[in-house]
C-alpha positions as CSV (number, residue, x, y, z in Angstrom):
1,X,71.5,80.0,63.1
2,X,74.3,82.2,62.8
3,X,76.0,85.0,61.6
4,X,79.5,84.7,61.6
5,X,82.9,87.1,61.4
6,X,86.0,85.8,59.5
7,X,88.9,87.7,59.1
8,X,90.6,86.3,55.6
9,X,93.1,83.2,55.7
10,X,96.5,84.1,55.7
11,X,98.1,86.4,52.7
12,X,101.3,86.9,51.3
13,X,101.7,90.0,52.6
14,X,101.0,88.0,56.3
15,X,104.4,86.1,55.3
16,X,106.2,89.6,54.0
17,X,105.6,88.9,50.4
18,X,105.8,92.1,48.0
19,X,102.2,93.8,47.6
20,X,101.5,96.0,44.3
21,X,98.2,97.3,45.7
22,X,96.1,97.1,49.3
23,X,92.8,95.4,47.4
24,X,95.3,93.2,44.8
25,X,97.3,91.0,47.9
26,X,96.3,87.7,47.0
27,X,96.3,84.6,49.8
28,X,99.4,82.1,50.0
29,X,99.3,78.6,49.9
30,X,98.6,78.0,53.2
31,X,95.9,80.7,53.1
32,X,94.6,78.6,50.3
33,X,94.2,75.3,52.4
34,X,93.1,77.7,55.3
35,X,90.3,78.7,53.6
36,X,89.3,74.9,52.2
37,X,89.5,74.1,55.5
38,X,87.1,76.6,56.8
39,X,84.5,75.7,54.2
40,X,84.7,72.2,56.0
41,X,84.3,73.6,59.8
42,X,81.4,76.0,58.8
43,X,77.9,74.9,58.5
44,X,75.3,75.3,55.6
45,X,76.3,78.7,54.2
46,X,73.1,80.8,53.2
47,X,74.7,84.4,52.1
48,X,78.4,85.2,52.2
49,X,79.3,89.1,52.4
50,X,83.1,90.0,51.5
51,X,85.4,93.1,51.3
52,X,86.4,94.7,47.7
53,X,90.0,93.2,48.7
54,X,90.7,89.8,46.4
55,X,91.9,87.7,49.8
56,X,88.6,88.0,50.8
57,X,86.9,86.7,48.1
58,X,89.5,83.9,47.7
59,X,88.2,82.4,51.5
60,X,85.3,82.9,50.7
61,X,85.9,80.8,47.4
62,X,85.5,77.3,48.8
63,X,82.2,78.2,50.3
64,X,80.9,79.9,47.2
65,X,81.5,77.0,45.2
66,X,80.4,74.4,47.4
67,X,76.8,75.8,48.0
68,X,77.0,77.8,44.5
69,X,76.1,81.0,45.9
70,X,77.8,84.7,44.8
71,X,79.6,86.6,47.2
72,X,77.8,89.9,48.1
73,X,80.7,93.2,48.2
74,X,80.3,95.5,51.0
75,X,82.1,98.8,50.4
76,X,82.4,99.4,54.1
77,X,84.7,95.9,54.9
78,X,87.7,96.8,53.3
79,X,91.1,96.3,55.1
80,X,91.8,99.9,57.4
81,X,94.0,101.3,54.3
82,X,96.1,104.4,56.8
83,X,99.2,104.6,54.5
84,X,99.3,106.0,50.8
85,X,98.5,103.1,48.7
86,X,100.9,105.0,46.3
87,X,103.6,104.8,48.4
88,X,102.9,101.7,49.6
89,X,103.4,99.8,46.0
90,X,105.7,97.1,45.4
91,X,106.6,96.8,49.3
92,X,106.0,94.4,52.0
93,X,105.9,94.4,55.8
94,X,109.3,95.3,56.7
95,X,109.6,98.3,54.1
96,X,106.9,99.7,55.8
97,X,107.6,99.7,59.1
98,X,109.1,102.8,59.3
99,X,106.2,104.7,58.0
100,X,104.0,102.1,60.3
101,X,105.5,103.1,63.3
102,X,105.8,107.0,62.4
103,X,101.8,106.7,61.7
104,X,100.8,105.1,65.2
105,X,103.5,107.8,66.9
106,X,101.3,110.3,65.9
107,X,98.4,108.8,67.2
108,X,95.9,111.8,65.5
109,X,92.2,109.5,64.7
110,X,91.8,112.4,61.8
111,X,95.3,112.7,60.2
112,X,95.7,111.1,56.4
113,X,98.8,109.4,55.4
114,X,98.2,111.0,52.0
115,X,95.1,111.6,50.2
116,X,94.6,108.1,48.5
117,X,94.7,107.0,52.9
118,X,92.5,106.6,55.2
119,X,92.2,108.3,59.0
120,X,91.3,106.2,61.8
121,X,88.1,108.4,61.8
122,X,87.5,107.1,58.2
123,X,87.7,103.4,60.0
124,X,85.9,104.7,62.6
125,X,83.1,105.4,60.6
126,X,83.0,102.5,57.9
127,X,83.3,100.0,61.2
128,X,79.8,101.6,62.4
129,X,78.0,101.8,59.3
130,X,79.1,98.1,58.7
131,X,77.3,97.1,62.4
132,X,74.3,99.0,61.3
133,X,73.7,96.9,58.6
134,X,74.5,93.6,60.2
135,X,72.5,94.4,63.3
136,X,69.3,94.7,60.8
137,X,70.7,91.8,58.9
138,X,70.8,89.5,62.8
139,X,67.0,89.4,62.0
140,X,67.1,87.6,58.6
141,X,69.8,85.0,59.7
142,X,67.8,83.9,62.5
143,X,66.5,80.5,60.4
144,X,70.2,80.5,57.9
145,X,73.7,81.1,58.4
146,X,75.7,84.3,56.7
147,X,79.7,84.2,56.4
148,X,80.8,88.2,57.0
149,X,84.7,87.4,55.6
150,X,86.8,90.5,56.4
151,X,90.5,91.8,57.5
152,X,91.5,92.0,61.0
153,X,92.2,95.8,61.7
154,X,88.4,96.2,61.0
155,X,87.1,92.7,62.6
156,X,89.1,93.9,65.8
157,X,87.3,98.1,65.7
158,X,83.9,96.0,65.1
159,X,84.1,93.6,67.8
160,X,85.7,96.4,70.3
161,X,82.4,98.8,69.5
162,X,80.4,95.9,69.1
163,X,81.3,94.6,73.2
164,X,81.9,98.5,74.4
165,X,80.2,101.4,71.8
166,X,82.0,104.5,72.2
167,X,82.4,107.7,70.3
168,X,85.3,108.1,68.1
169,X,88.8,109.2,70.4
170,X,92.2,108.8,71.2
171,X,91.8,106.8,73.9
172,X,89.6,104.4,71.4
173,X,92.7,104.7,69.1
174,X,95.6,104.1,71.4
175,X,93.4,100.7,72.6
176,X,93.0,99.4,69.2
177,X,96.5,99.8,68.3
178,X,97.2,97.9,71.8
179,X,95.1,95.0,71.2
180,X,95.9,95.0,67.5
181,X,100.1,94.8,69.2
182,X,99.1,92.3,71.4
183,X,96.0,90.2,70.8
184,X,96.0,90.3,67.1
185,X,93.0,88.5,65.6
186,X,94.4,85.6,63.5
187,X,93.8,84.4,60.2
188,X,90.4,82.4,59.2
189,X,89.6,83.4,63.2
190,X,85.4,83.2,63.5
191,X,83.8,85.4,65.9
192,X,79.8,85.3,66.2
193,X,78.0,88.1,65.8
């Protein structure tokens, strides 16, 4: 059996779409069939884990439903939240570019957009205390399968320190922000664990 890594179907903020809050961005239509159709692809679902972030939860949704199970929250998954969420509300993709780009320019794993952001080193650290827990989960889902639905910024950290640990630098940072540029991990994508 399996454990498997989802990142969430596509959102509206994928498509641009106005965001009031990082956890509130809900999924858009064709995240919504997305996810229905990833219900359908998976196998018997025994445990689903998903970030505090509502898109999560609504791919997970179909799955939850169909074998009437209750999604456990994991602090730790949430989406790799680097600009103010403050700042941040009421805009969508193209607003922030600018303070996208300027954050990346820096390219420093410990500075803070603001203090309601996170540093890389924050990600850093969430992304390893994440594969802690689902290395001693691997041993429970031996006989059962578990859905781990999260958001690609920290799928892509997990599965680079899963394939290659390394301590936290900028080296590790300027990679992620290359593969995130371009080999992005797309929507509803499943990775095993």
């Amino acid at each position: 059996m399996s454990i498997f890594l989802i990142r969430h179907a596509q959102s509206e903020a994928n498509i641009n779409g106005r965001a009031l809050s990082h956890a509130s961005i809900r999924l858009s239509d064709h995240g919504k069939e997305q996810a229905k159709q990833l219900c359908e692809l998976l196998p018997e679902i025994a445990h689903v884990i998903i970030s505090k972030y509502h898109r999560t939860y609504q791919t997970a949704e179909p799955i939850l439903h169909k074998y009437q199970i209750t999604a456990e929250v994991d602090e730790h998954l949430h989406e790799f939240s680097y600009l103010s969420e403050e700042r941040c509300a009421n805009t969508n993709l193209d607003d922030r570019k600018q303070w996208v780009n300027a954050y990346w320019e820096r390219m420093d794993y410990e500075y803070r957009d603001a203090d309601d952001a996170e540093s890389f080193a924050d990600l850093y650290l969430r992304v390893q205390l994440f594969h802690e827990k689902i290395k001693q989960l691997a041993e429970a889902y031996v006989e059962k399968n578990l859905v781990v639905c999260t958001h690609g910024q920290f799928l892509q950290l997990l599965l680079t320190l899963k394939h290659e640990p390394q301590p936290l630098s900028r080296e590790l940072m300027q990679n992620f922000r290359l593969d995130l540029i371009h080999w992005p991990i797309q929507n509803t994508a499943i990775f095993l664990f």
